[in-house]
PAMI-908734 format. One record per residue (C-alpha): residue number from 1; residue in one letter; x, y, z. Coordinates in nm, 2 decimals. Last residue first. Layout:
PAMI-908734
k: NUM | r: a | X: X | Y: Y | Z: Z
...
END
This chain:
PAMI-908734
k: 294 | r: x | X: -2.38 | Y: 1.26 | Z: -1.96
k: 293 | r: x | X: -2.19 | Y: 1.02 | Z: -2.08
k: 292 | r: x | X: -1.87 | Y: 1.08 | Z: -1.82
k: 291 | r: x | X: -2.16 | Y: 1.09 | Z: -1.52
k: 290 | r: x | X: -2.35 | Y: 0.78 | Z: -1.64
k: 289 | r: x | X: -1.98 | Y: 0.56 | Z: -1.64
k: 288 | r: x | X: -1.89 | Y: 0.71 | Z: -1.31
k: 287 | r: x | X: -2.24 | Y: 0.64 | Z: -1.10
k: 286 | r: x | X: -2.23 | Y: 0.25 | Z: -1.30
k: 285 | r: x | X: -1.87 | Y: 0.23 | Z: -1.17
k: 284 | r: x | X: -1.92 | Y: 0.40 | Z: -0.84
k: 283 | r: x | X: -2.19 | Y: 0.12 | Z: -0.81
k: 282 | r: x | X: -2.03 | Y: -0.18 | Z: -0.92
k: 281 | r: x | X: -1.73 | Y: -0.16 | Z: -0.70
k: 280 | r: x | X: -1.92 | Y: -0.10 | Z: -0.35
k: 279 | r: x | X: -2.12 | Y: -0.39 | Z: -0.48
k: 278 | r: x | X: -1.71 | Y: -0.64 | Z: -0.56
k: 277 | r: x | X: -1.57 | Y: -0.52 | Z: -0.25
k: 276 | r: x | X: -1.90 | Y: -0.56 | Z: 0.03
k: 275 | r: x | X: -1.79 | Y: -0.38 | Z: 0.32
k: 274 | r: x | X: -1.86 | Y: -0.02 | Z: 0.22
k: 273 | r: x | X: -1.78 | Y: 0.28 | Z: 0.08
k: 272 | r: x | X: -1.79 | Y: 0.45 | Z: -0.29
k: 271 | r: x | X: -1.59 | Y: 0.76 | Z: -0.42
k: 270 | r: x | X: -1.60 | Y: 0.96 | Z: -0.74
k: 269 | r: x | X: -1.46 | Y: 1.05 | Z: -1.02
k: 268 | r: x | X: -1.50 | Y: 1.13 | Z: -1.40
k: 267 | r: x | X: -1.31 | Y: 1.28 | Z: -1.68
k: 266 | r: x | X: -1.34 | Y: 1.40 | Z: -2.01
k: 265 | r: x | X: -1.08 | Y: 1.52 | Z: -2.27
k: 264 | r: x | X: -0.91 | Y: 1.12 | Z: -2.26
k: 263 | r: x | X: -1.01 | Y: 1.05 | Z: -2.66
k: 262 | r: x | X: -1.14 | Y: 0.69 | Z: -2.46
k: 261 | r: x | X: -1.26 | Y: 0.91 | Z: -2.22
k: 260 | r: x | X: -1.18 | Y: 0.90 | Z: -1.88
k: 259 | r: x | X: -1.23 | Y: 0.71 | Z: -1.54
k: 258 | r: x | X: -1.14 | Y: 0.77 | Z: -1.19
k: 257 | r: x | X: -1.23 | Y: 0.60 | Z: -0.91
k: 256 | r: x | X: -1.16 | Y: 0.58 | Z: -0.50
k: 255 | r: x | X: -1.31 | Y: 0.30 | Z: -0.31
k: 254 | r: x | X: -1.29 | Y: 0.28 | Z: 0.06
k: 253 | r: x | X: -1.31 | Y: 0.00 | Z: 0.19
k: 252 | r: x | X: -1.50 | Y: -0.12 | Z: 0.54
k: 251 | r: x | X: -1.39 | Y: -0.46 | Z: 0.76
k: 250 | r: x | X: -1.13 | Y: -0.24 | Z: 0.96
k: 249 | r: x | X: -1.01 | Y: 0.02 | Z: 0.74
k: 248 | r: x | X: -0.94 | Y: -0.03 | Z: 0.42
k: 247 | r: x | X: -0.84 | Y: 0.22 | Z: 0.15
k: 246 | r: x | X: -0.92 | Y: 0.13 | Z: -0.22
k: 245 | r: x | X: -0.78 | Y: 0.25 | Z: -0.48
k: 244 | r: x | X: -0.91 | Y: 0.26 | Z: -0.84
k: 243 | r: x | X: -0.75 | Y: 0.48 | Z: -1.20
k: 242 | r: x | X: -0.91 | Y: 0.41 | Z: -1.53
k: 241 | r: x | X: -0.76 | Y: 0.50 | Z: -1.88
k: 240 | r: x | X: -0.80 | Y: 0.13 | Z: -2.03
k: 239 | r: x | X: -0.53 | Y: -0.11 | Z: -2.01
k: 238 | r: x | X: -0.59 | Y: -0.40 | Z: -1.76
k: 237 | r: x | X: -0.93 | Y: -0.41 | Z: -1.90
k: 236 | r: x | X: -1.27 | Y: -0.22 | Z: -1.89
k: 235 | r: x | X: -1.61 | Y: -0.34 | Z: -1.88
k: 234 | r: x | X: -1.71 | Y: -0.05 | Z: -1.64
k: 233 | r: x | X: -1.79 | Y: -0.32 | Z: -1.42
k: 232 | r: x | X: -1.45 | Y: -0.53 | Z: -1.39
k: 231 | r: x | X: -1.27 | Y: -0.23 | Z: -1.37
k: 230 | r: x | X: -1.48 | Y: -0.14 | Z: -1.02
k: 229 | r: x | X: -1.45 | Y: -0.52 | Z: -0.94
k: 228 | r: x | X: -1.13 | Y: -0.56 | Z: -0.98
k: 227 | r: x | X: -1.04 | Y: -0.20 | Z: -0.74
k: 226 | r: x | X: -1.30 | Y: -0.38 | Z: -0.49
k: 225 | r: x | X: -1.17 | Y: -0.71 | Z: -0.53
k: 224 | r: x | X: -0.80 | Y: -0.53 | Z: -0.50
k: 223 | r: x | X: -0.89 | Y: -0.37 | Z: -0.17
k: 222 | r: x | X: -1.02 | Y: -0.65 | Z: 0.01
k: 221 | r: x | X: -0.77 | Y: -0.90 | Z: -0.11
k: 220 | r: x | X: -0.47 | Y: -0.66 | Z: 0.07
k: 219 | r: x | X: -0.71 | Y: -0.64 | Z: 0.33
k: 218 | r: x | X: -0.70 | Y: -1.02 | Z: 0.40
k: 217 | r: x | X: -0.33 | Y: -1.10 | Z: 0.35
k: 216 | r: x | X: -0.30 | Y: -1.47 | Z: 0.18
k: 215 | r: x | X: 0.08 | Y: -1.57 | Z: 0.22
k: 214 | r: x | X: -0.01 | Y: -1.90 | Z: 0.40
k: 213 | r: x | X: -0.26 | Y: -1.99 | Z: 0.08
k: 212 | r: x | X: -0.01 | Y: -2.10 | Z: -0.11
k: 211 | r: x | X: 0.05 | Y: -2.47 | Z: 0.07
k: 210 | r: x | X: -0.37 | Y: -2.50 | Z: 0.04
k: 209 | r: x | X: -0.39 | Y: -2.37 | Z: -0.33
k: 208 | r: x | X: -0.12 | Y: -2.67 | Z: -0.41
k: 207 | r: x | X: -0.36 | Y: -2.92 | Z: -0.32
k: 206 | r: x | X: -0.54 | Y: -2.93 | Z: -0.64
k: 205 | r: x | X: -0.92 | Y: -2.85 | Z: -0.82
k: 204 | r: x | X: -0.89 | Y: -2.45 | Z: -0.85
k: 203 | r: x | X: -0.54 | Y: -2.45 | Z: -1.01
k: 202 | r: x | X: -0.31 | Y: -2.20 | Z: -0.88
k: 201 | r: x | X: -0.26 | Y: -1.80 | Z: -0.88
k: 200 | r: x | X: -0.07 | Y: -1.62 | Z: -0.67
k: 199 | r: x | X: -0.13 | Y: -1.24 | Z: -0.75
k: 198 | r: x | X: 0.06 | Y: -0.97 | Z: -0.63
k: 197 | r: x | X: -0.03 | Y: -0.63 | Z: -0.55
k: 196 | r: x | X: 0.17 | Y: -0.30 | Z: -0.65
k: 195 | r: x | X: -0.15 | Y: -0.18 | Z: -0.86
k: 194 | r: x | X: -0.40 | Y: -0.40 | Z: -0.82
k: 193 | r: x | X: -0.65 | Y: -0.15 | Z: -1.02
k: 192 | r: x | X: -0.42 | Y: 0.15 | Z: -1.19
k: 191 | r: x | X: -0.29 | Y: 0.41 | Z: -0.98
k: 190 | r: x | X: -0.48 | Y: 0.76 | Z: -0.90
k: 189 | r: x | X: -0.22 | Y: 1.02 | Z: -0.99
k: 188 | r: x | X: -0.41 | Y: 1.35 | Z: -0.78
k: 187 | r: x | X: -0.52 | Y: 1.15 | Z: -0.47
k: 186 | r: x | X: -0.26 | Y: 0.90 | Z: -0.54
k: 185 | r: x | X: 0.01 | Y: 1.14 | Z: -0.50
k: 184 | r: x | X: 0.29 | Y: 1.14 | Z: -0.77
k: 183 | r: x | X: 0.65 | Y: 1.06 | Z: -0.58
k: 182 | r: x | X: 0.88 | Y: 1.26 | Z: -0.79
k: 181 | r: x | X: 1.27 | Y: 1.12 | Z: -0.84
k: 180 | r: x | X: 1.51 | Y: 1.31 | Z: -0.97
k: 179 | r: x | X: 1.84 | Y: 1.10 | Z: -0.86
k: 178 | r: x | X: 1.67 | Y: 0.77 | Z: -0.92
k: 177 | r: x | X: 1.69 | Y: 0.49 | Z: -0.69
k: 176 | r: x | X: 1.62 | Y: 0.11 | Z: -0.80
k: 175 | r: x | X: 1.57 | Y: -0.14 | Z: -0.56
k: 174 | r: x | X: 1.44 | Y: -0.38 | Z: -0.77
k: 173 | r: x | X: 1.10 | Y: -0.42 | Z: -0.52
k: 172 | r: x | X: 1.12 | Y: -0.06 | Z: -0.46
k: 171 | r: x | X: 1.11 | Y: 0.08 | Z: -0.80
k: 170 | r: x | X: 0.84 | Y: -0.21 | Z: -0.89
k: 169 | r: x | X: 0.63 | Y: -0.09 | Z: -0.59
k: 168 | r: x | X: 0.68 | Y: 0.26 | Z: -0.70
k: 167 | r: x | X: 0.46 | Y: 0.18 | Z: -1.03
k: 166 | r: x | X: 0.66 | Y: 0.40 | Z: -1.33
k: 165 | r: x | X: 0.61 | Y: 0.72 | Z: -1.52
k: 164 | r: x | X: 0.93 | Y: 0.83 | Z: -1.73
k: 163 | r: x | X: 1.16 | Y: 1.14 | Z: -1.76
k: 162 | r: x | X: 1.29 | Y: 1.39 | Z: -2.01
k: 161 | r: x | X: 1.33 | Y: 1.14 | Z: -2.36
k: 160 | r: x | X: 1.53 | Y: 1.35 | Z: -2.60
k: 159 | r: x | X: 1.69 | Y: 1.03 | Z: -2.77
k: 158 | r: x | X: 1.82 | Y: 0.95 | Z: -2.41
k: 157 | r: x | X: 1.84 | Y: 1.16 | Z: -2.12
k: 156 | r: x | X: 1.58 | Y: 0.89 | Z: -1.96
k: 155 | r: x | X: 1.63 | Y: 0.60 | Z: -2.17
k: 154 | r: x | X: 1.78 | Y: 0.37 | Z: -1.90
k: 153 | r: x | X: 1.48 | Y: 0.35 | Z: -1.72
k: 152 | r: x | X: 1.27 | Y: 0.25 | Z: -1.94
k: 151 | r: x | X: 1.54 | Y: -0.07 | Z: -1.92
k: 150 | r: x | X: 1.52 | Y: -0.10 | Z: -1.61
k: 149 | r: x | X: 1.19 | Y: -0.17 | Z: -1.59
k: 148 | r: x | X: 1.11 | Y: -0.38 | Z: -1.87
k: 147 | r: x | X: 1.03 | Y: -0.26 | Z: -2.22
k: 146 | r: x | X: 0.81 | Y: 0.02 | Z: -2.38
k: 145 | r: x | X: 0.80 | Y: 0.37 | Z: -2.48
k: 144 | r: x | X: 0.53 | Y: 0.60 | Z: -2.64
k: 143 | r: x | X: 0.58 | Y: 0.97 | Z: -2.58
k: 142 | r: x | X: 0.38 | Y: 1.17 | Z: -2.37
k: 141 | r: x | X: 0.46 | Y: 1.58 | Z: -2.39
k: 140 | r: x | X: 0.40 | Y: 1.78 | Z: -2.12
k: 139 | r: x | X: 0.33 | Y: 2.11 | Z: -2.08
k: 138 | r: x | X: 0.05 | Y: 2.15 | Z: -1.90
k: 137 | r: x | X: -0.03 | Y: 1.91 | Z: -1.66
k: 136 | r: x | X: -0.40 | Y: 1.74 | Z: -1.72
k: 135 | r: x | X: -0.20 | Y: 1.57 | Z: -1.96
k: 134 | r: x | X: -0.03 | Y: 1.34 | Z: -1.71
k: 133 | r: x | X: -0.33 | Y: 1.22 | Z: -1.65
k: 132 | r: x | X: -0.46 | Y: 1.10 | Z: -1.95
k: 131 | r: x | X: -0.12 | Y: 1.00 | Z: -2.05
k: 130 | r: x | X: -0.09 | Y: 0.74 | Z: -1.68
k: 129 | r: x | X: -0.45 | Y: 0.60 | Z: -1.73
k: 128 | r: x | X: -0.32 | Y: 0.51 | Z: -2.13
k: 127 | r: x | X: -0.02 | Y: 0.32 | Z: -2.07
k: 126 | r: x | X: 0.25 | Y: 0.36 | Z: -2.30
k: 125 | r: x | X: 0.46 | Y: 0.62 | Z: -2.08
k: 124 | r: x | X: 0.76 | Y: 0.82 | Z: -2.13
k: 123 | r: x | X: 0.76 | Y: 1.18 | Z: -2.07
k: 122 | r: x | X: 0.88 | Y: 1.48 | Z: -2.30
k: 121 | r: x | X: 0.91 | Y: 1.85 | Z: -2.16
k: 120 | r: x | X: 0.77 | Y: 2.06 | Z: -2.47
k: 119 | r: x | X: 0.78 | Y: 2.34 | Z: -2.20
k: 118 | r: x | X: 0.97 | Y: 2.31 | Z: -1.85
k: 117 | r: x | X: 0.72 | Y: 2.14 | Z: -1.58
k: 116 | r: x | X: 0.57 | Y: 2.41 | Z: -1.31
k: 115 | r: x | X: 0.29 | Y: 2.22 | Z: -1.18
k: 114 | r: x | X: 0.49 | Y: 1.87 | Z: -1.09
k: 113 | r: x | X: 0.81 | Y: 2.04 | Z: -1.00
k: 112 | r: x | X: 1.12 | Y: 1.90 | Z: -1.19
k: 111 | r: x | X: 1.47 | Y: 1.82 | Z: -1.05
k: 110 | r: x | X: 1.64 | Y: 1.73 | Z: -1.36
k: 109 | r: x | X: 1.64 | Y: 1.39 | Z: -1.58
k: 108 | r: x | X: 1.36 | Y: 1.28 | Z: -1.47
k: 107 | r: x | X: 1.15 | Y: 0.98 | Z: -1.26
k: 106 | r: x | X: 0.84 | Y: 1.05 | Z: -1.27
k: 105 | r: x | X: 0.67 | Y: 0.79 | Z: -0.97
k: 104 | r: x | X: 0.33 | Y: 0.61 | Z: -0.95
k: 103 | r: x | X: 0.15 | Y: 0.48 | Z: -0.64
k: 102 | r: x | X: 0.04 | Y: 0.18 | Z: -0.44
k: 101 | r: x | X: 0.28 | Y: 0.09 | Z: -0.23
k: 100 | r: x | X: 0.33 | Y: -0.28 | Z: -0.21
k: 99 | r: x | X: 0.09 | Y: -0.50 | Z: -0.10
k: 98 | r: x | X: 0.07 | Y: -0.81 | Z: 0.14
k: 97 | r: x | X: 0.02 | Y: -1.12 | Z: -0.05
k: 96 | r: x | X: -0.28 | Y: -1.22 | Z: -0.19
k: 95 | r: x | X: -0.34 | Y: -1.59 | Z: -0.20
k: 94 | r: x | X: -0.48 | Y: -1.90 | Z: -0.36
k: 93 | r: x | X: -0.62 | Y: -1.67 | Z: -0.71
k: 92 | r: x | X: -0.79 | Y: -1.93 | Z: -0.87
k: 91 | r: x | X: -0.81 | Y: -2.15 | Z: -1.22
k: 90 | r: x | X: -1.06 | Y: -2.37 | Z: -1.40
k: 89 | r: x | X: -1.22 | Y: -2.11 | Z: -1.58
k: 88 | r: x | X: -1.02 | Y: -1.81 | Z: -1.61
k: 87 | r: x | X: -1.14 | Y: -1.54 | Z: -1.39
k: 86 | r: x | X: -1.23 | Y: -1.24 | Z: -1.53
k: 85 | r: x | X: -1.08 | Y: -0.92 | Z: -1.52
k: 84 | r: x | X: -0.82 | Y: -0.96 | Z: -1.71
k: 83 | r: x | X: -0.45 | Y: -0.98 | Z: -1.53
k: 82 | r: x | X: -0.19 | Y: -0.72 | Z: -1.54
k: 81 | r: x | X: -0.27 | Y: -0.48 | Z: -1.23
k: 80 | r: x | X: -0.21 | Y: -0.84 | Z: -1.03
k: 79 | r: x | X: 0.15 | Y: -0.84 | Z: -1.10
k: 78 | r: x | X: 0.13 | Y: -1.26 | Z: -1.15
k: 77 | r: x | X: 0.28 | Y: -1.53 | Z: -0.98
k: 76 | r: x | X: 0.22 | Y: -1.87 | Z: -1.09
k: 75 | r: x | X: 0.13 | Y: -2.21 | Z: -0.95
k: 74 | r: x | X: 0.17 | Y: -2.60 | Z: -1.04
k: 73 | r: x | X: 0.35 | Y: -2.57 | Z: -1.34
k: 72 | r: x | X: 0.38 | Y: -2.76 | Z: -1.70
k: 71 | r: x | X: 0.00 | Y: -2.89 | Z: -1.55
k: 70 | r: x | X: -0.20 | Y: -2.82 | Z: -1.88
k: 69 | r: x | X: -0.40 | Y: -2.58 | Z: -1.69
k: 68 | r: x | X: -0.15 | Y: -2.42 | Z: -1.51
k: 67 | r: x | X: 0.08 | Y: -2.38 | Z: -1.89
k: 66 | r: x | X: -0.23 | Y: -2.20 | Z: -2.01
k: 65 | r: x | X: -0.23 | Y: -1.96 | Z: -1.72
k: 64 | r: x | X: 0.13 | Y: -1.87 | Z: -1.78
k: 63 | r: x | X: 0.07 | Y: -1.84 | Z: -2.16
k: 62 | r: x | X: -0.21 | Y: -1.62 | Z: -2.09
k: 61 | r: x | X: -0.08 | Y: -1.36 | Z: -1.85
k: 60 | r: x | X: 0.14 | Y: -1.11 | Z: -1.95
k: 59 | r: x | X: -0.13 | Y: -1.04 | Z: -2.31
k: 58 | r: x | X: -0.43 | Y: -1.11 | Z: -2.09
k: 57 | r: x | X: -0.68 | Y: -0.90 | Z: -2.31
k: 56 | r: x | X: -0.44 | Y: -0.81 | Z: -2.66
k: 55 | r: x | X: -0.36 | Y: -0.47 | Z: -2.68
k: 54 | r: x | X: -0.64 | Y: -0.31 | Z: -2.98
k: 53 | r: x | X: -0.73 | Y: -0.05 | Z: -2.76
k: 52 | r: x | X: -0.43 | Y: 0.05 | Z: -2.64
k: 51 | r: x | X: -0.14 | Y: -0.06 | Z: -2.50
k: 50 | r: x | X: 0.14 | Y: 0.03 | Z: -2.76
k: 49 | r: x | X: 0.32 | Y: -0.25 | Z: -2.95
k: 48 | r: x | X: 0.73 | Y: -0.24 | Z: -2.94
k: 47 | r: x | X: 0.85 | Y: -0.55 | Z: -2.68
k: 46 | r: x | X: 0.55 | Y: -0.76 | Z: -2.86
k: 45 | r: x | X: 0.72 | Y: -1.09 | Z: -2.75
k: 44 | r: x | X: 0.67 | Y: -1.06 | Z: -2.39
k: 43 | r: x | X: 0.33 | Y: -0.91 | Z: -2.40
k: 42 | r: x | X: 0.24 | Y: -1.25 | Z: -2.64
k: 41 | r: x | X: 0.41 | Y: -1.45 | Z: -2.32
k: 40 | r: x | X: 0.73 | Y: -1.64 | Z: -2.24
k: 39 | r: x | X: 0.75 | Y: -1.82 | Z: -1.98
k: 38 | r: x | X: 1.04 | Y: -1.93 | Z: -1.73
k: 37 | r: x | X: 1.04 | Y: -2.24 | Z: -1.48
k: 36 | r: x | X: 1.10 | Y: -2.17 | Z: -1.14
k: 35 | r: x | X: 1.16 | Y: -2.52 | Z: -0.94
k: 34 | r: x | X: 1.03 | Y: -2.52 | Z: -0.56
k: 33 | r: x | X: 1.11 | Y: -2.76 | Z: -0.29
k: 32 | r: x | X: 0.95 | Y: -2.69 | Z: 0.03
k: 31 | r: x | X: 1.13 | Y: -2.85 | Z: 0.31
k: 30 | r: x | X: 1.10 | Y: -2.50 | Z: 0.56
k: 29 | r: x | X: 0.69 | Y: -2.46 | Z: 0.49
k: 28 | r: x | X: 0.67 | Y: -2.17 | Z: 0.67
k: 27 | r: x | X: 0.98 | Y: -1.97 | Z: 0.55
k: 26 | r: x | X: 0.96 | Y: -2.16 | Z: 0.22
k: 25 | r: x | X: 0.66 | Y: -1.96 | Z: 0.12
k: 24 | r: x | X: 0.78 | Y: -1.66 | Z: 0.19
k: 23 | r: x | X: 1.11 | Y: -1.71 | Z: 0.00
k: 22 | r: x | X: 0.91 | Y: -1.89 | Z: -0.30
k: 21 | r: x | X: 0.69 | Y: -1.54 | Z: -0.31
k: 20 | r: x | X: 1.04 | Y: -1.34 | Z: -0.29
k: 19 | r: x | X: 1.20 | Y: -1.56 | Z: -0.55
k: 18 | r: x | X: 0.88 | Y: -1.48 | Z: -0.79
k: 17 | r: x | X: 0.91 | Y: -1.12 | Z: -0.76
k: 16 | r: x | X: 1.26 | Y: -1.04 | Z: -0.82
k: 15 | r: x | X: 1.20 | Y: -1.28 | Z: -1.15
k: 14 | r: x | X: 0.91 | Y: -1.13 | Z: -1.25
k: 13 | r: x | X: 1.07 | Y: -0.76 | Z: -1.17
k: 12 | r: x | X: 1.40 | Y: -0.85 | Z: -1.39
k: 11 | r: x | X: 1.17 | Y: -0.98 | Z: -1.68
k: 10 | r: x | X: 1.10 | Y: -1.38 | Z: -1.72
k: 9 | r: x | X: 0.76 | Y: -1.41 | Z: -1.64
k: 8 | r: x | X: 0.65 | Y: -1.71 | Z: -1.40
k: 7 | r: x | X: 0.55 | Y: -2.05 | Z: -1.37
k: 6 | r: x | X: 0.66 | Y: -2.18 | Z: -1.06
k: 5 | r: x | X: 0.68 | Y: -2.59 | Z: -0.99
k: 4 | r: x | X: 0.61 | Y: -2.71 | Z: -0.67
k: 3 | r: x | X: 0.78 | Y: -2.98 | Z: -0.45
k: 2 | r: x | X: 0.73 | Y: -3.10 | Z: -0.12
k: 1 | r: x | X: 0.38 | Y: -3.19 | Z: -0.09
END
């Protein structure tokens, strides 16, 4: 084979990561051809809607998927945090590449410290895990903002906006440096499932999954089937106020969760271990779920 077609997103960060998968790829299979071709997707067109509740399941992924199955590409790159929780019929994830870092930043426009934030201090974020937790600070305000990356970032200092919540891994992939710039510890911030992971995603009948599957990196996998498989439990998708990482060591993970309620007053967490991703998953989801409705 040596030509593929890439379906892919067409934001900044899509892009960014879509020529570093074709990179890798090319680097051990040197007479690869590869062709991106640009998708549009509901998440795409609905620049201003909120992810809540009502955010359609899929909403960055469908059209892509849609255009594997009708064979308008022959593989896609995904973030992995955006993707449902189920697989879609006919379809596979070839490869995990290695991850990114896993954890959130504020970015502001002063230097800030994280329990002693200025009054009425407002912070941009749309996704519910990153409110519920930033309102466990006092102080804070969360206002609802949406776009690509560096365009949330352009509107800190604007329209009375103090700082946004972003994924490191998309800081760092852009490289985009911020002069106030707060690193948020996973063990306080837990990210969302898949965070700074890639998914390469192909048809499940082809010989395409065989060219991808060079860039497969075992514990990256590891980790974001037991993260998947946490979310994947509590019935929860990309956007529901739940927090997983998993920490691998050897052939063992170790599963961190966090889950709130939907009005997010409530919390749960907890921590699983094991070698089996998707029952190590289950169970602190099942333990988390009875301890929140309790």
């Amino acid at each position: 084979m040596t030509k593929l077609r890439v379906g892919t997103r067409g934001s900044d960060l899509a892009l960014w990561q879509t020529r570093w998968v074709c990179a890798k790829l090319r680097e051990h299979h040197p007479s690869l051809e590869i062709e991106t071709i640009v998708i549009k997707t509901p998440g795409d067109a609905n620049a201003t809607g909120s992810f809540g509740k009502d955010w359609p399941v899929g909403a960055f992924v469908s059209a892509i998927e849609s255009a594997l199955l009708e064979e308008q590409v022959d593989f896609a790159v995904h973030s992995y945090k955006d993707m449902q929780t189920a697989q879609t019929k006919g379809l596979m994830i070839a490869a995990v590449p290695k991850r990114e870092v896993t954890n959130d930043v504020l970015l502001t426009d002063r230097p800030v410290e994280l329990d002693a934030i200025p009054t009425g201090f407002r912070v941009g974020t749309s996704s519910p895990r990153r409110i519920a937790q930033l309102q466990q600070l006092d102080n804070i305000e969360c206002v609802p903002i949406r776009g690509n990356l560096p365009t949330r970032v352009g509107k800190i200092g604007k329209d009375g906006l103090n700082g946004v919540v972003l994924a490191a891994a998309g800081l760092a992939r852009l490289g985009i440096e911020h002069p106030h710039s707060t690193q948020l510890p996973v063990d306080r911030f837990i990210p969302a499932p898949a965070q700074g992971a890639l998914a390469i995603q192909t048809r499940a009948a082809g010989p395409e999954a065989e060219v991808i599957a060079v860039l497969e990196h075992p514990p990256s996998r590891m980790a974001v089937d037991a993260e998947r498989s946490f979310l994947h439990a509590i019935g929860a998708g990309c956007h529901t106020p739940v927090g997983a990482i998993a920490n691998i060591e050897g052939s063992s993970a170790t599963l961190t969760g966090q889950l709130f309620s939907d009005d997010f007053s409530r919390m749960a967490r907890g921590q699983e271990c094991g070698e089996n991703s998707s029952e190590i998953g289950q169970k602190l989801a099942r333990r988390l779920i009875s301890e929140l409705e309790a």
